[in-house]
Backbone as CSV, one residue per row, in Angstrom:
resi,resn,N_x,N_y,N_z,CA_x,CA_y,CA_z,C_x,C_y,C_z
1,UNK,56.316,110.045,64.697,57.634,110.310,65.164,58.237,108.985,65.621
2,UNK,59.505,108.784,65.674,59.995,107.490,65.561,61.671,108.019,66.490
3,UNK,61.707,106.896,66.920,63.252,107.668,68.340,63.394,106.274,68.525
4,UNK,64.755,105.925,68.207,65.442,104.961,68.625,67.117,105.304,69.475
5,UNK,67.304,104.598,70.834,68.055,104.579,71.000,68.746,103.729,71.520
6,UNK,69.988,103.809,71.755,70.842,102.357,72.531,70.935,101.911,73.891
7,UNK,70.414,100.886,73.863,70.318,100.110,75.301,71.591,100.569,76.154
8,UNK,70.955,100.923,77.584,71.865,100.617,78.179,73.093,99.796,78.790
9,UNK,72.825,98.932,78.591,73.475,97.676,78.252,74.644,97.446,77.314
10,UNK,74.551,97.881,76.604,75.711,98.085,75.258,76.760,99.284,75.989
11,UNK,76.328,100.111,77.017,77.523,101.011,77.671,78.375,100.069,78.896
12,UNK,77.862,98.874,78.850,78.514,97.755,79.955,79.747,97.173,79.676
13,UNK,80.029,97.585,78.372,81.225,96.878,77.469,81.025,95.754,76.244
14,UNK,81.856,95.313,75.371,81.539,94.561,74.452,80.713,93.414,74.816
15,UNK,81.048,92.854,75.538,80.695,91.522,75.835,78.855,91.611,77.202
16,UNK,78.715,92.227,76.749,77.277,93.011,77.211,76.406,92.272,76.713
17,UNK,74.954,91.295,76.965,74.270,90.892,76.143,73.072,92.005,75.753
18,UNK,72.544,92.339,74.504,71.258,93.066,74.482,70.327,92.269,73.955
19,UNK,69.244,92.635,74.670,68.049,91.292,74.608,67.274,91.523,73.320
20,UNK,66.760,90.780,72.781,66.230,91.303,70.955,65.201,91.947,71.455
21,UNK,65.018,92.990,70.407,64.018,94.220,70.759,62.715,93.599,69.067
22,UNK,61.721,94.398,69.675,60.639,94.367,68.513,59.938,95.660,68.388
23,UNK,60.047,95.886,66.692,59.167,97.357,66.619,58.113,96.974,66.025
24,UNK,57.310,97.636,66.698,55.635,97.863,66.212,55.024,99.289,65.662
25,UNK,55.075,99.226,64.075,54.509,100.171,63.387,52.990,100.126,63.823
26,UNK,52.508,101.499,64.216,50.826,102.016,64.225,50.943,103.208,63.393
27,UNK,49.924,102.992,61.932,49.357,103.485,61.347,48.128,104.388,61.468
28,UNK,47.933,105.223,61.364,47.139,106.302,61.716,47.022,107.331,61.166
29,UNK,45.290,107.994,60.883,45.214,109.215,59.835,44.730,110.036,60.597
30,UNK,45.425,111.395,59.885,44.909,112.421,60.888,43.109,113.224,60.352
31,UNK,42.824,113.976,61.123,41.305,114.555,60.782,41.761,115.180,59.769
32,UNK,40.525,115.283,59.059,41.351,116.160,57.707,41.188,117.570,58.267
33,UNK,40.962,118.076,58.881,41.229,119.656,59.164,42.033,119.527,60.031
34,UNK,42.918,118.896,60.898,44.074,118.785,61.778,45.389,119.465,60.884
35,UNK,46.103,120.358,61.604,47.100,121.197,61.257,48.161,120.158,60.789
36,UNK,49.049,119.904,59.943,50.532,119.178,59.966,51.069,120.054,59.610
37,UNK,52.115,119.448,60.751,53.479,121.143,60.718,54.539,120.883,61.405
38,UNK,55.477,121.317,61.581,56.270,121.151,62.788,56.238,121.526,64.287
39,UNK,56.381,120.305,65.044,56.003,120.567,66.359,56.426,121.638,67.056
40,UNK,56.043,122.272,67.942,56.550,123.954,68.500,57.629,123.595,68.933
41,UNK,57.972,122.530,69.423,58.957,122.663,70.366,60.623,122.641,69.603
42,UNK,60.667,122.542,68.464,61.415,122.131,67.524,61.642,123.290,66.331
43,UNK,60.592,124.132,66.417,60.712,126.126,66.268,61.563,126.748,67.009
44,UNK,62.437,127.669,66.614,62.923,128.179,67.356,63.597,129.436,66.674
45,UNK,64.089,130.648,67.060,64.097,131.775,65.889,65.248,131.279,65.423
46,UNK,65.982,130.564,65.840,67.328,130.332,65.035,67.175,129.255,63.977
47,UNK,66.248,128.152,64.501,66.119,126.925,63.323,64.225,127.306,63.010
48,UNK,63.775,128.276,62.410,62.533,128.454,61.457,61.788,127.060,61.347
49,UNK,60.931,126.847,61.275,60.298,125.431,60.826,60.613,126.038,58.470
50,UNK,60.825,124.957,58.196,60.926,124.826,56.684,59.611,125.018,55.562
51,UNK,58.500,124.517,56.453,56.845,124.474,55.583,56.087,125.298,56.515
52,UNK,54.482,126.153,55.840,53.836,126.707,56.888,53.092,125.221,56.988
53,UNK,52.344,125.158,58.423,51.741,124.288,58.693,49.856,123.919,57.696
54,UNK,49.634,122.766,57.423,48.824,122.841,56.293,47.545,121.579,57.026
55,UNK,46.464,121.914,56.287,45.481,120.916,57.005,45.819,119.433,56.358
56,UNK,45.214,118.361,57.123,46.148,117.575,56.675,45.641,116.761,55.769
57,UNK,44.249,116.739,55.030,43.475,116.794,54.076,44.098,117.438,52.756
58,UNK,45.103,118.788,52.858,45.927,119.469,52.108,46.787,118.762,51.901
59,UNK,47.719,118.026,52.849,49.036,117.346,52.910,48.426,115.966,52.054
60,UNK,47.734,115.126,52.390,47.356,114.352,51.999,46.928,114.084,50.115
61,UNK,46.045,115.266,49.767,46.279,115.759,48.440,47.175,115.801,47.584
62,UNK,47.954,116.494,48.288,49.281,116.861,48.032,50.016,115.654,47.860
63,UNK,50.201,114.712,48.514,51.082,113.460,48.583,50.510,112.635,47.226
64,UNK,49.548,112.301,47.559,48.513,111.309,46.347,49.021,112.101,44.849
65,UNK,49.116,112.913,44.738,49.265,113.734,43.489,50.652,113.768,42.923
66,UNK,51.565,113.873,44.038,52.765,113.747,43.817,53.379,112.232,43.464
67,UNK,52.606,111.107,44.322,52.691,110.101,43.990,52.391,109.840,42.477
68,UNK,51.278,109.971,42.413,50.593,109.695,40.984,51.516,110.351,39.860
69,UNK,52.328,111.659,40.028,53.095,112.396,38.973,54.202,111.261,39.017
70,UNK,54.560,110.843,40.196,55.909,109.579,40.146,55.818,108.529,39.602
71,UNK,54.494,108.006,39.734,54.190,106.752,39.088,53.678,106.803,37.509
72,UNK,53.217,107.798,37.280,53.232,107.926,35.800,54.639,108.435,35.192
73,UNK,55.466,109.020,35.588,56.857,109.309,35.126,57.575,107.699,35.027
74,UNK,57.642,106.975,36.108,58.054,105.746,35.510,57.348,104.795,34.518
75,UNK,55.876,104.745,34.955,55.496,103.426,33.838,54.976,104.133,32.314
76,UNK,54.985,105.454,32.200,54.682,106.043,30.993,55.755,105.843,29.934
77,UNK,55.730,105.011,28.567,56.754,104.880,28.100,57.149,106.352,27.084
């Protein structure tokens, strides 16, 4: 999950300095029997989550395969 937002500082007016920021990507795999899904809190009866939640060994499958169908659709002449 990834959340960016605007310094407080920038609500001070134009002439506001904001100090340079740095992002640090961490990479990380989940257990392969760990659920991926949408977080509960973000369910709700009015907004449904879109996917059932899947192990992530499944998701992972799933991705590699889809990749591989993409990458042979382009370099296959």
């Amino acid at each position: 999950m990834h959340r960016v937002v605007q310094p407080v500082s920038t609500n001070l007016g134009e002439k506001a300095l904001i100090q340079e920021r740095w992002s640090v990507p961490y990479l990380l795999k989940a257990r392969r029997d760990a659920l991926v899904g949408a977080l509960p809190e973000f369910v709700t009866p009015q907004v449904p989550s879109a996917y059932d939640s899947i192990p992530a060994l499944d998701f992972q499958l799933m991705r590699q395969h889809q990749g591989n169908k993409l990458f042979l659709q382009q370099y296959t002449p």
